[in-house]
C-alpha positions in Angstrom: 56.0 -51.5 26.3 58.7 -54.0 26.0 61.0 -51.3 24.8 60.8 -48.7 28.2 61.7 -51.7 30.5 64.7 -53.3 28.8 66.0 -50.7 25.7 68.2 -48.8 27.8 69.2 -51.7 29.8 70.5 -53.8 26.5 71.8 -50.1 25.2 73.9 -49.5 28.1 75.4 -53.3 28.3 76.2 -53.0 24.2 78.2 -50.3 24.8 79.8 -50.9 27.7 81.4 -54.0 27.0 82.6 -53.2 23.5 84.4 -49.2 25.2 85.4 -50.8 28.1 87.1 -53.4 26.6 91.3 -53.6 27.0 93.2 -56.3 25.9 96.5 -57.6 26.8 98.6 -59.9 25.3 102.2 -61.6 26.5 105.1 -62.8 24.7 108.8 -64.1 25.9 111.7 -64.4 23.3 114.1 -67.0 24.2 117.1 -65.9 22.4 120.5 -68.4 21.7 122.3 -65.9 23.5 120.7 -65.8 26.7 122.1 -62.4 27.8 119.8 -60.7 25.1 116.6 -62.8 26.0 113.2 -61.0 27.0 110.9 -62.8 28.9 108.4 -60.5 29.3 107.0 -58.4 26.3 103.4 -57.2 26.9 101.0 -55.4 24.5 97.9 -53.5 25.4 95.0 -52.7 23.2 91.8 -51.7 23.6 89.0 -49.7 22.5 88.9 -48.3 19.7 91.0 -50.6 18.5 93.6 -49.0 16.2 96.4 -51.5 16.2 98.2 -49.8 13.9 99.2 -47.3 16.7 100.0 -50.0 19.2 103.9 -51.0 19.9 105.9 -52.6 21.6 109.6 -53.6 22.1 111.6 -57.1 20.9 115.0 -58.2 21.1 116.5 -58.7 17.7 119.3 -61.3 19.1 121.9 -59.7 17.5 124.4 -56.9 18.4 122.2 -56.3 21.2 119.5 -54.4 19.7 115.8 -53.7 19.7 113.3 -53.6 17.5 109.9 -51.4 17.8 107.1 -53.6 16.0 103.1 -52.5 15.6 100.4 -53.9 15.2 98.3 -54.7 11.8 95.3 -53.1 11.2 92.9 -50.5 12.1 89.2 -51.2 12.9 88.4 -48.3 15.0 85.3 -47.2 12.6 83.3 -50.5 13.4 83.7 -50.1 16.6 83.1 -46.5 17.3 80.2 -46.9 14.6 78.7 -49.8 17.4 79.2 -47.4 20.1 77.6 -44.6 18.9 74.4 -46.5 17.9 74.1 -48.1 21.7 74.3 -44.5 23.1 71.9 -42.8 20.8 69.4 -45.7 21.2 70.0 -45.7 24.8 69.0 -41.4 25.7 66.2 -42.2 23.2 65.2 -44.9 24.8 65.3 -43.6 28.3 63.3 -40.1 26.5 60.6 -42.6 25.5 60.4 -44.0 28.9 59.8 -40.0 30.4 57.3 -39.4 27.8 55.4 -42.9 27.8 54.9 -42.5 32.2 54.8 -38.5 32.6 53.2 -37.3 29.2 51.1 -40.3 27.8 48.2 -37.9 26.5 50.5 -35.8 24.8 52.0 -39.0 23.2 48.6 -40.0 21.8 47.8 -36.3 20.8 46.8 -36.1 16.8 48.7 -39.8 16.4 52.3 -37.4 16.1 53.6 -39.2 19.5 53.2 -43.1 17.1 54.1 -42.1 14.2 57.5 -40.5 15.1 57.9 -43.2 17.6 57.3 -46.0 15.0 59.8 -43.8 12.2 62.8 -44.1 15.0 61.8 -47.4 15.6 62.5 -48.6 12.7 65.6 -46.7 12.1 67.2 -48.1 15.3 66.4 -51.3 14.0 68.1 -50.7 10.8 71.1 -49.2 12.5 71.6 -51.9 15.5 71.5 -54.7 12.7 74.1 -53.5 10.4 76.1 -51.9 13.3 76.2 -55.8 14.6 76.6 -57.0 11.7 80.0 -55.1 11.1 81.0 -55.2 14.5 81.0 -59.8 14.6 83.3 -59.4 11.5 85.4 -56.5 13.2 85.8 -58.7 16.1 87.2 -61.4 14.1 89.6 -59.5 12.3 90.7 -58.2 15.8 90.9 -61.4 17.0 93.0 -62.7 13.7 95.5 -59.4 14.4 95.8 -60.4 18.1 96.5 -64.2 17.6 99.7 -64.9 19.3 101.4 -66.8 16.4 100.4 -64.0 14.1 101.9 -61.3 16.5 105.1 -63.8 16.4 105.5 -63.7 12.7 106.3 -60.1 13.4 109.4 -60.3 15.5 112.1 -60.7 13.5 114.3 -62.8 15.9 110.9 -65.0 16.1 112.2 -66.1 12.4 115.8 -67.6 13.4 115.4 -71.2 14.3 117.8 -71.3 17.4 115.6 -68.3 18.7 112.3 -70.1 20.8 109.6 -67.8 20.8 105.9 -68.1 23.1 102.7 -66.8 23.9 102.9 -66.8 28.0 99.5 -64.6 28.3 97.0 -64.8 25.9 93.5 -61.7 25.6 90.2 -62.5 27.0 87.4 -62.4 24.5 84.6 -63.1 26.7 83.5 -59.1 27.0 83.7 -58.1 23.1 81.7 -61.4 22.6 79.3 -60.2 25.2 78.7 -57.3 23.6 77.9 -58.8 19.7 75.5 -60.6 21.7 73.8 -57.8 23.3 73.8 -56.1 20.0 71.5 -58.6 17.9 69.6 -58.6 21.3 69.0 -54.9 20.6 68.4 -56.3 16.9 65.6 -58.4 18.2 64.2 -56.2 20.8 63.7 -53.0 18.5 62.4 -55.2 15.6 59.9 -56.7 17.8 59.3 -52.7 19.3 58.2 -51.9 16.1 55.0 -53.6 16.1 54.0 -52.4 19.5 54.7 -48.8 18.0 52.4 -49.5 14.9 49.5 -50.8 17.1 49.0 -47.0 18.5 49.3 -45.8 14.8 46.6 -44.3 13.2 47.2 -46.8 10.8 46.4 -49.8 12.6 43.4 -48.2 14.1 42.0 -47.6 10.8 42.8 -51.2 9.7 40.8 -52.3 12.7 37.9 -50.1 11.5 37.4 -51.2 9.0 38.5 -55.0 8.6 38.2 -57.7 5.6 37.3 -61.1 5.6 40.3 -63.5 5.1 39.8 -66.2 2.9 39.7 -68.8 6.3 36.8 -66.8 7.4 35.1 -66.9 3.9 35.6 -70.9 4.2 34.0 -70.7 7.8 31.4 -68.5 6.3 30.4 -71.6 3.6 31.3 -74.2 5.4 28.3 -73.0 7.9 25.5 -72.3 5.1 26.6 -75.7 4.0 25.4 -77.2 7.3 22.6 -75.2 7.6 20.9 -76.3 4.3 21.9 -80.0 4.4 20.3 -79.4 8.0 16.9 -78.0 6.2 16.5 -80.6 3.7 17.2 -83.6 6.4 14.0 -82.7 8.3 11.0 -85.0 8.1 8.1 -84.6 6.0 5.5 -84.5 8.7 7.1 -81.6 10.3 6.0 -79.4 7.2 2.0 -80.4 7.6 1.8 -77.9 10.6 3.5 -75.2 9.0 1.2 -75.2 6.1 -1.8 -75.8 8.2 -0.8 -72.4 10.4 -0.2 -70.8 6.7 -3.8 -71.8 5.2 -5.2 -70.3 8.4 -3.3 -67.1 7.9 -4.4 -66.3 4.6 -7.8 -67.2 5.2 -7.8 -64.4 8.3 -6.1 -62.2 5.8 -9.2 -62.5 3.2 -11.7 -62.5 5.8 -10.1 -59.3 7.0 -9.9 -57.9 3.3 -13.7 -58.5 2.8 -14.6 -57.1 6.5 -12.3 -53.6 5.1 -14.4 -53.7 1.5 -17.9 -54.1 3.5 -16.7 -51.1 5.5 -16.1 -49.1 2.1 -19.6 -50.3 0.7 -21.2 -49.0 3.6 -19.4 -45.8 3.9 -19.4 -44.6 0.6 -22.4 -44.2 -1.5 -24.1 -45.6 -4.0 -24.0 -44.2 -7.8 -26.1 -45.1 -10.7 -25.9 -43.7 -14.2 -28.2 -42.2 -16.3 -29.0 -40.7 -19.6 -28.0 -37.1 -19.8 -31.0 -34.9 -20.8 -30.8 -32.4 -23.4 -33.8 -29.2 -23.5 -34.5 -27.2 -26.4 -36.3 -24.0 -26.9 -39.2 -23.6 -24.9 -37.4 -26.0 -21.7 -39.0 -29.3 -23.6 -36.9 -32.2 -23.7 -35.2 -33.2 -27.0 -32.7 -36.1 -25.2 -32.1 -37.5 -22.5 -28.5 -38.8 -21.7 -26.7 -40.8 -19.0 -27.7 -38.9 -15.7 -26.3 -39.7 -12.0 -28.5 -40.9 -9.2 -26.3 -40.8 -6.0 -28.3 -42.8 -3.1 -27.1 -41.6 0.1 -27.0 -44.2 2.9 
């Protein structure tokens, strides 16, 4: 099945990518007075992405002071929501993969092994769909919170005109893209899964069983008789004179073979006239005589 080769591999790169995933981002503050200028303000994020908790440090440009400035916005439940999915699917994946080489008559046992097989199926595709879903938007909120020029805004001395503030390193999104991919992969993979599952279902089996015609096979089905009779009726007439020569022939064997049977029957049985019965009266004389039976025995 498609599922034991590449499910856990798919699992295992969806996850990976989106937990192993840390961010950094630069910034420099150029401030009128050079003596209070930073050049080098770096913020770290990462996995699972709670902003909200990440800080960092920024001149203000006046009085010599700093500032501690976080983040916007927390998006760890998207994230942690893709996560969990990829794992799960990934230890029932490799389960399925122990019980599909090791225990395969088990698996087929009273159709349980299918059934269940074909209820997570469709669960996990249910869950990898919406959990990719949420996680492309997530990603694009983090992205939006993480944009240099909106991380700017923040900084207050990033306001003041004579201040010059820049982005000097900017996050890598290649490995959080990577893994939205790999999750409608697992989309596609466990949808299509499904329908390998169902064909060791009872339920196909029994559809197999006991099929019905399709209305393209009903067509078929006409267009042949069609063809046949049109065939029939284009035949020549002197082809019929030797079919009804060989019938006249058989039914006059079958009446010579009929009166051969009722000559046997003549011959076997016998002969029986009738009579008039005869009727005595006192003294044994004859006062009638009726229909009698003469039976001639051959």
């Amino acid at each position: 099945m498609c599922m034991v080769i590449f499910a856990p591999i798919f699992a295992i790169c969806a996850f990976a990518t989106c937990g192993g995933y840390h961010g950094h981002l630069q910034v420099k503050v150029d401030c009128a007075d050079r003596s209070q200028s930073n050049m080098s303000i770096d913020i770290d994020f990462g996995y699972p992405f709670r902003l909200h908790e990440v800080h960092f440090k920024a001149p203000m440009c006046e009085a010599k002071r700093e500032e501690v400035i976080f983040l916007d916005g927390n998006f760890s439940s998207s994230a942690q929501f893709f996560l969990t999915v990829g794992v799960f699917a990934f230890l029932y994946s490799l389960l399925a993969t122990i019980v599909y080489v090791f225990y395969q008559k088990k698996y087929l046992r009273n159709n349980r092994g299918p059934l269940v097989d074909f209820v997570v199926s469709v669960i996990f595709s249910s869950l990898w769909l919406v959990s990719s879903c949420c996680w492309a938007k997530t990603l694009s909120d983090i992205k939006t919170a993480t944009n240099p020029t909106q991380v700017l805004l923040l900084i207050s001395a990033c306001r003041t005109q004579e201040n010059k503030c820049t982005a000097t390193q900017e996050p890598l999104w290649s490995q959080l893209n990577t893994s939205a991919v790999f999750g409608f992969v697992n989309v596609v993979l466990w949808t299509g899964n499904i329908w390998f599952v169902f064909k060791e279902t009872g339920w196909y089996k029994t559809g197999q069983r006991y099929p019905t015609r399709s209305a393209s096979g009903k067509r078929s089905s006409e267009m042949r008789h069609r063809l046949y009779s049109e065939s029939s009726f284009e035949q020549p007439v002197e082809g019929f004179a030797p079919q009804l020569y060989r019938q006249e022939s058989f039914n006059q064997q079958v009446s010579r073979q009929g009166s051969f049977n009722q000559a046997q029957v003549n011959l076997s049985l016998p002969h029986a006239y009738l009579g008039k019965p005869i009727i005595y009266e006192g003294g044994n004389k004859v006062a009638s005589q009726g229909p009698m039976i003469f039976v001639n025995e051959m």
